[in-house]
N, C-alpha and C positions, 0 to 999 in steps of 0.2 A: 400654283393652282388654287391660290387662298387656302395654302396653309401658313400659319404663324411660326416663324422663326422662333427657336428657344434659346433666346438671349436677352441680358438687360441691360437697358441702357440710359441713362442719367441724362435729364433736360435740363432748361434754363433754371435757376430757381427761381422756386417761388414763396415771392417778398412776401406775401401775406404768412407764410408759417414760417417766416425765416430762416428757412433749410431748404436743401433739394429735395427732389421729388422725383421715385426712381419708378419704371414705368416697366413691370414684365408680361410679356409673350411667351406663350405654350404653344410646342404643337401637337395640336390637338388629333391631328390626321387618320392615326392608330385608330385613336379612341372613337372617331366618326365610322371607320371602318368596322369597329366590336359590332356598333350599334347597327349599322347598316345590316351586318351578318346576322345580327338576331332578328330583327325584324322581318328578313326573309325564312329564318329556320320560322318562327311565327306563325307567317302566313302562309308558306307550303308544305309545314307540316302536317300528314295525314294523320296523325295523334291529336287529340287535344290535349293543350298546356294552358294551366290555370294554377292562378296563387292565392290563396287564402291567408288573411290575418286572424290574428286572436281574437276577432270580433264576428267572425268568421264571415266575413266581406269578403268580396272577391276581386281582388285587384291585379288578376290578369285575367282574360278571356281570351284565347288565338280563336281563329277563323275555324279550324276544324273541329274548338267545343261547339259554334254555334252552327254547324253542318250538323253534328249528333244528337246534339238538344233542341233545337229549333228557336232558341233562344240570340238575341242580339246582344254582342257587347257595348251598345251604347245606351241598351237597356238596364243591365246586369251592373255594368261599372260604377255608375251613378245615381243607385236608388238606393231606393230600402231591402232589395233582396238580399239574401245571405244566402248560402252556400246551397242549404236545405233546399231552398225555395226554388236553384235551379235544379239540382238532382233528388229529387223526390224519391224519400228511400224511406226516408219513415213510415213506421204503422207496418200495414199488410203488403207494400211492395219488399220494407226491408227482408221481411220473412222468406219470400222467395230468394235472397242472395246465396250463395253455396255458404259462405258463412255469416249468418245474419248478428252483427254485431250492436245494439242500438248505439253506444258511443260512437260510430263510426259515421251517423247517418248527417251526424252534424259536422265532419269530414274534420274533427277536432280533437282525436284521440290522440295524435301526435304528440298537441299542446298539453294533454289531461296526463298522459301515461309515462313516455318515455320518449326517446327523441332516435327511434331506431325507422330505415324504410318499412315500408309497409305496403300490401299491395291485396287487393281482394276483387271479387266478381259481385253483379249486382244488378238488377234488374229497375231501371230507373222511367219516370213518365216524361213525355217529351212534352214540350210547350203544345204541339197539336190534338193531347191526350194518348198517343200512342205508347207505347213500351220498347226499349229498346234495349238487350243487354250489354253492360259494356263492364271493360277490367278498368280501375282506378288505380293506380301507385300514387302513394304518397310519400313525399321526403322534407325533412325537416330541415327549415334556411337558419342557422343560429347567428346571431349578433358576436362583436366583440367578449362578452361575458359569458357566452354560452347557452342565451337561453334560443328558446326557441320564437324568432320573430313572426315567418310566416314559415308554410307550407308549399311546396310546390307539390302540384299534383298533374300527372300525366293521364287521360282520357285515351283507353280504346275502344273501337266498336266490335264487340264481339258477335254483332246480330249473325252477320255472312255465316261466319264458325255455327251459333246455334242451329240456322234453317238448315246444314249439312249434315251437324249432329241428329236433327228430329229426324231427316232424310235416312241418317245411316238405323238410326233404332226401329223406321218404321218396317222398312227392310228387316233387321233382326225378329220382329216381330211374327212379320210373316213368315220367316224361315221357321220361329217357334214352333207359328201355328202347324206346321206341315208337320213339324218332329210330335206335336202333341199330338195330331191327328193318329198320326202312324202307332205312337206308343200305347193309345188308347183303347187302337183294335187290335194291336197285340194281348192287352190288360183283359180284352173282352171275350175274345176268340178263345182261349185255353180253357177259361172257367167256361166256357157254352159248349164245347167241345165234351170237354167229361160229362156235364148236363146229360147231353145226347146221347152219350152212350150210357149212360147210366138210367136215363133213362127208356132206352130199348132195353135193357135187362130188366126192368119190373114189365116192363109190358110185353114179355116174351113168355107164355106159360110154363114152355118148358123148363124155367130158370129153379133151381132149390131156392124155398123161402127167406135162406141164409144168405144167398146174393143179391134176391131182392132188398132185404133188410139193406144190408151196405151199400147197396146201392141209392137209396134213399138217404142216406148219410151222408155221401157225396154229394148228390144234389143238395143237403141243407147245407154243406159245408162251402159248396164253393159257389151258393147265392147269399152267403154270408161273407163270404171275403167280394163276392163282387159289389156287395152293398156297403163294404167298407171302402172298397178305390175310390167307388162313383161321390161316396162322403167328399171324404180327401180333395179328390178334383173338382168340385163344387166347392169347397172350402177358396180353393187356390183360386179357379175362374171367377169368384165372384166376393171377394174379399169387403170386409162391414168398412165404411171407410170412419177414419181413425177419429176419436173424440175427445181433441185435446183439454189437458191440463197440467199445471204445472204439479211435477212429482217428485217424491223426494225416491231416486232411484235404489237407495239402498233399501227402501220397504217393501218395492218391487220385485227384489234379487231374496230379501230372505222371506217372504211368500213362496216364490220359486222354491227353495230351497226344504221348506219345511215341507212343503206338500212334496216337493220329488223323493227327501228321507222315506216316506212312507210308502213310496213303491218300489223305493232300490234293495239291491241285495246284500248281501253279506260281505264284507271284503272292499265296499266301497266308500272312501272318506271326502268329505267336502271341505272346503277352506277359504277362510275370505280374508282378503286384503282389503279393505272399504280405507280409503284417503278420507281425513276429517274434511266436515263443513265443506263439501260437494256441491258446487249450484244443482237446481234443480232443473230436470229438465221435461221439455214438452211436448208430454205422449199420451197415451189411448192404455191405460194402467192394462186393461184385460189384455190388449194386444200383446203389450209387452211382456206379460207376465206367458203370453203362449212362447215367445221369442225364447223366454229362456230357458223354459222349461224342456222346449227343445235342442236349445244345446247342451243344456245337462244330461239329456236322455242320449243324444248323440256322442258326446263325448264318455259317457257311460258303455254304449256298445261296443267304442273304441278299445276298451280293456276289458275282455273277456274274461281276465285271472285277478280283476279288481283292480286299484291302486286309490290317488286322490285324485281329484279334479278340485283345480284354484279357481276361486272369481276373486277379479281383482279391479277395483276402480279408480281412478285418479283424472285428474284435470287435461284436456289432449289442443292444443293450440288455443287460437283464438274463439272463445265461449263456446268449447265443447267438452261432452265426458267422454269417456274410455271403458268401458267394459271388457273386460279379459277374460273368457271361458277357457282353461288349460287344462289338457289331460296329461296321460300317463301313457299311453297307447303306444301302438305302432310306428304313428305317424302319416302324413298324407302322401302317398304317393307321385311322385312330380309331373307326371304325366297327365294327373287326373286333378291336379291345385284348378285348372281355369275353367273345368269341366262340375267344380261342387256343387254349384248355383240353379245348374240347368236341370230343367223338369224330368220328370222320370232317370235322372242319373242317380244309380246308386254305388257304393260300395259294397252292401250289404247283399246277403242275397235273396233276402225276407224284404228288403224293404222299397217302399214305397216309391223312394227317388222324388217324394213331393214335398218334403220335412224342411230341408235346407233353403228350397224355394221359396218356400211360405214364409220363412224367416226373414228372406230377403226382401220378399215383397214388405212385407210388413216395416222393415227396417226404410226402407226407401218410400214407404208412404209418410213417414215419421220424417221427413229432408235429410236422417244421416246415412249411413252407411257399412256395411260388415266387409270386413277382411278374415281370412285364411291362409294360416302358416307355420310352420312345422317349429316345433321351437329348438331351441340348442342342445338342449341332452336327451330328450326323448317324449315322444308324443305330438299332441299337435296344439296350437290355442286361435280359437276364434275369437276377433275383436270385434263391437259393435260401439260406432261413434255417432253421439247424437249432441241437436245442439241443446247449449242453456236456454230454459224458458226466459223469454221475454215478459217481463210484469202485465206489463202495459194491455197485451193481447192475448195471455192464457191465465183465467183465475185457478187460482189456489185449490187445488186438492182438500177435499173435507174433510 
């Protein structure tokens, strides 16, 4: 079927080199068959596969990058574009990626770092101008010597997953809306309730001036706590959006700290673990500074009979920090860990239930993120992960 026999075999000689002349056949069959396999995994794969050299040229494109990019491999393969120029990540799209790393935009951190996989999310513009989010993996091809030749990188479209995700949050949202509704005229109805009756006791003649008096006490008292929720919940519903800058967070963390000394009480110690030489990273210094002030004051109500509260900083994956707020406390109850975040939920029985939301907002307007969890011997520590500032797109803190 035109495959070659692997065997060799000796012809006439020949007089011009004065020797024989031995003539070998390969078959090749196997090796037709590799290729054939790949070129179908190639072209029916619903992933895009693509390989990048050190020059950061692109010398594979399958069918399914140019279904997610918009872009042609017989464009791509044989010009001057480079890697960058088809997935457009640099600048203010990078920003948007869950972890926006700038080495990465040039899809050459492989080459530059280490020669481990690697895989991230990422919000890229398509040749039509659109956006589209997709996951990248990347894996390093090493040569006989070990280094690293090219890259193979695998392309998914994560947009389907996204419009499901906005679908499911917009949904959470409104469920919100209904719990803040409700929790609101709970918040509203109590303080107008004593209002009411307090005040038909001044306006009842028959009342001793002694009831009227406290009764007008009431009334200032509890249009003074209603004019602190309605604060609070306008704080929350209508948050300053964040005004970045690159920060160096430990100047952040001991502001916090010196202004919370001067409100706390007796019995209470603070302690910090700060990691040398910390990237900085890129946030709204006021906002942050409210972020921690309130888990110091949170974790502070956590120990009623005093103890310490740690912050602790250090370096958390690819180009993010880690802030550790640790108490001494109780602990979180496991029933109530997924329930922290959500508005008017409290533990307390004084409080707000708006404190830890506000944090969260705020954390989540900044692209990172806070966790909650009870730690190993006793109390609880919140963690707040944000990313390294980018040079390029947040200046310098003054």
């Amino acid at each position: 079927e035109g495959a070659a026999v692997g065997s060799a075999t000796a012809a006439a000689p020949d007089t011009a080199f004065g020797g024989w002349v031995a003539w070998y056949f390969y078959d090749v069959t196997e090796h037709r068959r590799t290729e054939d396999n790949l070129q179908a995994l190639l072209k029916h794969s619903s992933d895009g596969i693509f390989m990048i050299d050190a020059d950061c040229r692109l010398r594979l494109f399958n069918e399914a990058c140019e279904r997610i990019t918009g872009y042609r491999a017989a464009e791509v393969l044989h010009s001057d574009f480079t890697f960058s120029n088809i997935f457009q990540c640099a600048g203010t799209d990078c920003q948007r990626a869950a972890h926006p790393i700038p080495e990465l935009c040039a899809g050459q951190f492989c080459f530059r770092r280490d020669t481990t996989h690697r895989t991230h999310e990422m919000c890229i513009r398509t040749r039509s101008g659109g956006e589209a989010w997709v996951e990248i993996s990347y894996t390093p091809v090493c040569d006989d010597a070990g280094r690293v030749a090219f890259v193979l990188g695998i392309l998914r479209d994560l947009t389907p997953r996204r419009q499901l995700e906005e679908q499911l949050r917009l949904t959470r949202k409104l469920a919100t809306l209904g719990e803040l509704t409700s929790a609101m005229a709970h918040e509203i109805k109590n303080p107008l309730g004593i209002i009411l009756s307090a005040a038909e006791i001044i306006m009842n003649p028959g009342r001793p001036e002694e009831q009227k008096r406290q009764a007008a006490e009431f009334i200032r008292d509890e249009a003074k706590r209603l004019d602190d929720r309605m604060k609070v919940f306008l704080k929350f519903s209508r948050p300053r959006p964040p005004q970045f800058t690159a920060q160096n967070i430990h100047r952040i963390l001991t502001q916090a700290i010196i202004a919370y000394r001067t409100l706390s009480r007796p019995g209470l110690e603070l302690q910090t673990r700060f990691a040398p030489q910390l990237p900085r990273v890129a946030v709204d210094a006021d906002q942050m500074l409210q972020v921690f002030l309130n888990l110091l004051m949170n974790a502070d109500q956590a120990m009623p009979a005093g103890g310490t509260i740690t912050i602790t900083t250090q370096p958390a994956g690819l180009g993010e920090v880690r802030i550790d707020v640790a108490d001494e406390g109780i602990g979180l109850p496991e029933g109530d860990q997924s329930r922290l975040f959500e508005p008017f939920f409290s533990t307390k029985p004084k409080g707000s239930g708006l404190g830890l939301s506000i944090v969260m907002q705020i954390v989540v307007a900044h692209r990172g993120r806070i966790e909650a969890a009870n730690r190993s011997e006793s109390g609880a520590v919140f963690s707040v992960i944000l990313p390294v500032a980018a040079r390029e797109n947040h200046p310098a803190a003054p």
